[in-house]
N, C-alpha and C positions, 0 to 999 in steps of 0.2 A: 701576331708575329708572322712575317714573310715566312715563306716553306724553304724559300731559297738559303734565309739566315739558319732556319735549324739545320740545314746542309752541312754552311758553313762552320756553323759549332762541332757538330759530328764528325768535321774530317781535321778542325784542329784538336780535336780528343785524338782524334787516330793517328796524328802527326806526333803529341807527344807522349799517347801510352806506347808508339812504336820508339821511342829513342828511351826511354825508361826501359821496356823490355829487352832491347837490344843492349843494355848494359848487363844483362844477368844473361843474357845468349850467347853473347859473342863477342871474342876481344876485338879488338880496336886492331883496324888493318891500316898501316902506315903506307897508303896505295897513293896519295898525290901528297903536292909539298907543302910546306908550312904548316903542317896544321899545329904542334906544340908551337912555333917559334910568335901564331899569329891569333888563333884560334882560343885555345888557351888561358889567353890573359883577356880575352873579351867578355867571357860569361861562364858560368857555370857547366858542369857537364853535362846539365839538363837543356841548355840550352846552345852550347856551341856547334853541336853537330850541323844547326841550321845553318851555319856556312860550310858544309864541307865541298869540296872540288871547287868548281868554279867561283861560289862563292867568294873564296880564299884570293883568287884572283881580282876580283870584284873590290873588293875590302882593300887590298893592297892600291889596287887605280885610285880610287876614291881618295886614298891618302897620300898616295908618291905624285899620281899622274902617269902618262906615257914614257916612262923611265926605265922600265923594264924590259928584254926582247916577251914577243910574240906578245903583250899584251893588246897589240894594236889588231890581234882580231875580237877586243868584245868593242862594241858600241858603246859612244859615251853618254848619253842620255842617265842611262842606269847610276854609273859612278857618281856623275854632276849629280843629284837627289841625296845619294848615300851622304854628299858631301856635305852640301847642302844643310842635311837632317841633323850633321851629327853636329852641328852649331848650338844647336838644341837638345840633342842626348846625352853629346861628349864621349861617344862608344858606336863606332862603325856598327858593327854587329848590331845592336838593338835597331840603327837610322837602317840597316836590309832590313829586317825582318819586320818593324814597323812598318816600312812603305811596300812590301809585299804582301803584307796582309791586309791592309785598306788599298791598294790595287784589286786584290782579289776580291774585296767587296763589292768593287766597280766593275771588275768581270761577272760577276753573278748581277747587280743592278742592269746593266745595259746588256747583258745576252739575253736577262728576260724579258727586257723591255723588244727587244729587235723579234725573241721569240714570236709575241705574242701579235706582231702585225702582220705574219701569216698561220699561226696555230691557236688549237684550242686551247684551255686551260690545261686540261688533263695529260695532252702532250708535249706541251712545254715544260712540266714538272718532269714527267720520264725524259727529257731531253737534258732539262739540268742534274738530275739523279745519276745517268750514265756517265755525264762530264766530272761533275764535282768525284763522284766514284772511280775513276780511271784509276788503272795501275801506276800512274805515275804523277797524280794529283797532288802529292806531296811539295811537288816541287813549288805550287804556288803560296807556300809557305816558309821557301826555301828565300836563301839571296843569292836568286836568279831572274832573271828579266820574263818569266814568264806572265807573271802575275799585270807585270804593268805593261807589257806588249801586248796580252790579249786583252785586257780594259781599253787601249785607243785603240783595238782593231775591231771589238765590238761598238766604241761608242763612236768610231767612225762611221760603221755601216747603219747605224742607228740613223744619224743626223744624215745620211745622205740619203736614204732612204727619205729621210721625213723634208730635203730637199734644202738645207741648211750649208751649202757647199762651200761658203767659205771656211767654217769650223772642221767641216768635213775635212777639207786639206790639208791644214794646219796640222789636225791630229795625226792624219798619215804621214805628213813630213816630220814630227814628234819620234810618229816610231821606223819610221826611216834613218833615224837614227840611235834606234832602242837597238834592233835587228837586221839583218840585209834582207830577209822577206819584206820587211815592210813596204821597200820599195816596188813591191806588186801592186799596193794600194793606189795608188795610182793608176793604174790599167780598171780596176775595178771605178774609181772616179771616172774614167772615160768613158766607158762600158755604161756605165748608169744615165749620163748628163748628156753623154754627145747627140741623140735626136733632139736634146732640147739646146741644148749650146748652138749646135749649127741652126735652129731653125728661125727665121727671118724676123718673126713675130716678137721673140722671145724680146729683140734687143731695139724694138718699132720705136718705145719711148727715149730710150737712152740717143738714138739715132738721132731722133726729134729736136733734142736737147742741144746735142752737138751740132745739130746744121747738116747733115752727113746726107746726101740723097740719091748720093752716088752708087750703083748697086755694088760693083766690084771693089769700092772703099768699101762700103760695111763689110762684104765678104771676109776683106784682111783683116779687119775690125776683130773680127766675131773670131777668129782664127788666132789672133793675138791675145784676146783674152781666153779661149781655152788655155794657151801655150802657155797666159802667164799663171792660171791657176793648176797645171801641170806641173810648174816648176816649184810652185809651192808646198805639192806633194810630195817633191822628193829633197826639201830644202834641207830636210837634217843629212841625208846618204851626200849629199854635193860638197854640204861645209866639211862634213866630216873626210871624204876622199881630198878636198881642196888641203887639210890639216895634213895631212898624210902628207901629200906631195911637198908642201914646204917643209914640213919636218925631214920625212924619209926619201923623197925623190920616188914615191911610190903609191898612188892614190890605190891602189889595191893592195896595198899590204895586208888587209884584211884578208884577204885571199889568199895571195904568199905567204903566210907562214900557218897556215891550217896542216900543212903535212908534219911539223915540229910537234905537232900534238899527238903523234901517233895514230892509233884505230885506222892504218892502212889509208887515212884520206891523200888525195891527190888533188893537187894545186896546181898543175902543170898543163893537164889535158882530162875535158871532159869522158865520163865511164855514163855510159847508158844503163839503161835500167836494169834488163837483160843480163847485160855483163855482171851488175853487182850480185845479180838473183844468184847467177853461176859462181861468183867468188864462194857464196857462201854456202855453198852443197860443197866445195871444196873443204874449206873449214869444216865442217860437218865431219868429214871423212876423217880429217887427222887430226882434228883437235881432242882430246880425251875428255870424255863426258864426266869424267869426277873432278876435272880442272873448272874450278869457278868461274872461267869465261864461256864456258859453254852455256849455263845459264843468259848470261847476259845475250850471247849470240841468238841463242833460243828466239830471246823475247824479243831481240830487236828484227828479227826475220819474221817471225808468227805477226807481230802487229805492223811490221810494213804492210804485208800483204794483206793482211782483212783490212789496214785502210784505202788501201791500192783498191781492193772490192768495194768497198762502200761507197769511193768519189765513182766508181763504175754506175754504183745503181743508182747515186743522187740525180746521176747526169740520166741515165737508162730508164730510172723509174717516174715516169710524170702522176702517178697517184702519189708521188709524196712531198710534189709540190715543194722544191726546193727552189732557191733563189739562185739562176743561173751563173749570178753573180759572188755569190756565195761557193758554186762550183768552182769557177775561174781561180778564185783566190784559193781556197783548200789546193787546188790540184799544183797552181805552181808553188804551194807553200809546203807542198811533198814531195814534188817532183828535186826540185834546188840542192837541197842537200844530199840528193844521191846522187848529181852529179861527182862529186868527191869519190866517188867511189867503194862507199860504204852506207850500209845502214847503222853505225854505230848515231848514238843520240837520237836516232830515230824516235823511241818509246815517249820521248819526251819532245822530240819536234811537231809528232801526227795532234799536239792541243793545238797547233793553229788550223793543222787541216781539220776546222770544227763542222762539217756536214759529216762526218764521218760519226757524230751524237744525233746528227740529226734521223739519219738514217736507224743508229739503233733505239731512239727514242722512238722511234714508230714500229718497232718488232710486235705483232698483232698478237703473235701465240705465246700466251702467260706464262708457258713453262719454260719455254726458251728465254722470256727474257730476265725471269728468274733463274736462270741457267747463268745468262750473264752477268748478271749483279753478283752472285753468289763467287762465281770464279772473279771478276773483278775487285770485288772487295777483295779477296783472300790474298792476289796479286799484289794489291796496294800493300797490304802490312807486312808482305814478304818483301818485295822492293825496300820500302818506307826503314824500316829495320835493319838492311843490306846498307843501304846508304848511307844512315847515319853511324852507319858502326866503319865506316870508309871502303865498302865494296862496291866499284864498278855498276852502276844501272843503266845512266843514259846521259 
């Protein structure tokens, strides 16, 4: 048996002796909407909580469509599957949670596969260990787009890695319109191919073939097919804004109505990092620490910043041998969402910024990194329990 599968069994035991314990903890917080009108009639009490928050939004797309205000900032990749699924289930709820849970298996397949073409055995295990372990790992058991946006963002850097570029782009324009990070994937597509895209050699027989002998024709040549495997990377972000536009006269609408959501974000005008850093020493100051948002505040400011630290050392530390490229994507895949203005969903956005496992899966001093495991796990079943009982995490 893979190590990775006994992982994966361990954190869905963790997933649901935290929604069984959390019915003998704590009542049920009526904190987002739908959940008796939607939630309820889908499954058991053992098992509905798997949609709670966005979820619920998720479940409704999948069955109405873009019929709803503000539903047009989730991505439709996600819903199209749900929908897709439940041809075959007959019950939204099961078609998430099915496809997020064999997503999450292609997250553990393909990150260890990517691990292991620059790490040992023994590092790659403490790199999956700290991931599958995160305080908000639940989610990839959730119906949330976690599970199958990091499965194409790892089986992307896999195959492009191994030089397989048209699959490569394909997957990235897939989650380009899972997520609006995905849309970085592409930069990382460029960043990898372009000494070999541009170089003369690469495209000697293709040239050959065509008759082409011309140097400044091949130049546009070679230029033209980067652009047109560029645009294949971002093919799901273009149809999906092109939908917007004819629908709403608004290929950003994705955008515009993130402040309808509350957690202070801003849709209007970008907020630097800095600034957010200061909002939330503010909050600190007057929010009352026995108000159950202080927690949440807590966690989303504490793990901004150790991940803010850790794309610092991937990039700073060359004994750990991280894939530059791997940096690029983590740092614009943390940086993006606090343009808005907040760290809220942070706890749960820093799984794409993935060198940020990679870094703590190489922590050399056993008692630290047993320091971290131990507060990690504890985090997860406090989180994991908070959420399914409807409190606020990420």
């Amino acid at each position: 048996m893979k190590y990775y599968f006994k992982y994966y069994l361990i954190l869905l035991l963790i997933v649901f002796g935290a929604i069984i314990a959390g019915q003998f903890l704590l009542s049920f917080k009526y904190s987002f909407p739908y959940a008796p009108e939607v939630l309820y009639k889908m499954g058991p009490w053992w098992f509905w909580p798997l949609g709670n928050f966005d979820g619920v939004h998720y479940l409704l797309l999948a069955r109405e469509g873009y019929i709803r205000d503000l539903y047009q900032a989730f991505f439709p990749v996600y819903p199209m599957l749900l929908r897709f699924f439940e041809q075959f289930t007959r019950n939204y709820l099961v078609s998430g949670v099915v496809l997020s849970a064999a997503s999450f298996w292609a997250v553990l397949y393909f990150f260890n596969k990517l691990l292991c073409l620059d790490f040992k055995n023994s590092t790659v295990r403490k790199i999956l260990l700290v991931f599958v372990f995160f305080p908000t790992s639940f989610y990839f058991f959730s119906v949330y787009t976690e599970s199958l946006f990091m499965a194409l963002v790892f089986a992307f850097f896999y195959y492009l890695r191994k030089k397989k570029y048209l699959l490569a782009v394909l997957l990235a324009g897939t989650a380009s319109a899972t997520r609006l990070v995905g849309v970085f994937l592409v930069l990382s597509f460029l960043y990898e191919v372009w000494p070999v895209i541009t170089n003369i050699k690469t495209y000697s027989r293709l040239f050959h073939l065509l008759g082409v002998k011309n140097s400044p024709t091949r130049r546009c040549l070679q230029y033209l097919i980067t652009g047109v495997l560029s645009l294949i990377g971002v093919f799901g972000f273009l149809f999906y804004s092109y939908f917007l536009m004819h629908r709403y006269s608004d290929p950003l609408k994705f955008l515009h109505v993130q402040s309808a959501f509350g957690a202070n974000r801003s849709s209007g005008e970008l907020v630097l990092l800095y600034q957010v850093i200061y909002r939330y020493f503010k909050m600190f100051i007057t929010v009352d620490p026995k108000n159950p948002i202080y927690y949440s505040l807590s966690l989303e400011f504490a793990i901004s910043l150790l991940f803010l630290v850790f794309i610092a050392v991937a990039f700073l530390n060359k004994k750990l041998k991280i894939n530059k490229n791997y940096i690029l994507f983590s740092s614009l895949a943390f940086i993006l969402p606090t343009l808005t203005g907040t760290f809220s969903s942070m706890p749960r956005y820093v799984l794409s910024s993935f060198v940020g496992f990679m870094v703590l899966g190489q922590i050399e001093n056993k008692a630290l990194f047993r320091f971290w495991m131990i507060s990690s796990v504890g985090l997860l079943l406090i989180n994991a329990v908070l959420f399914y009982r409807g409190y606020w995490i990420a």
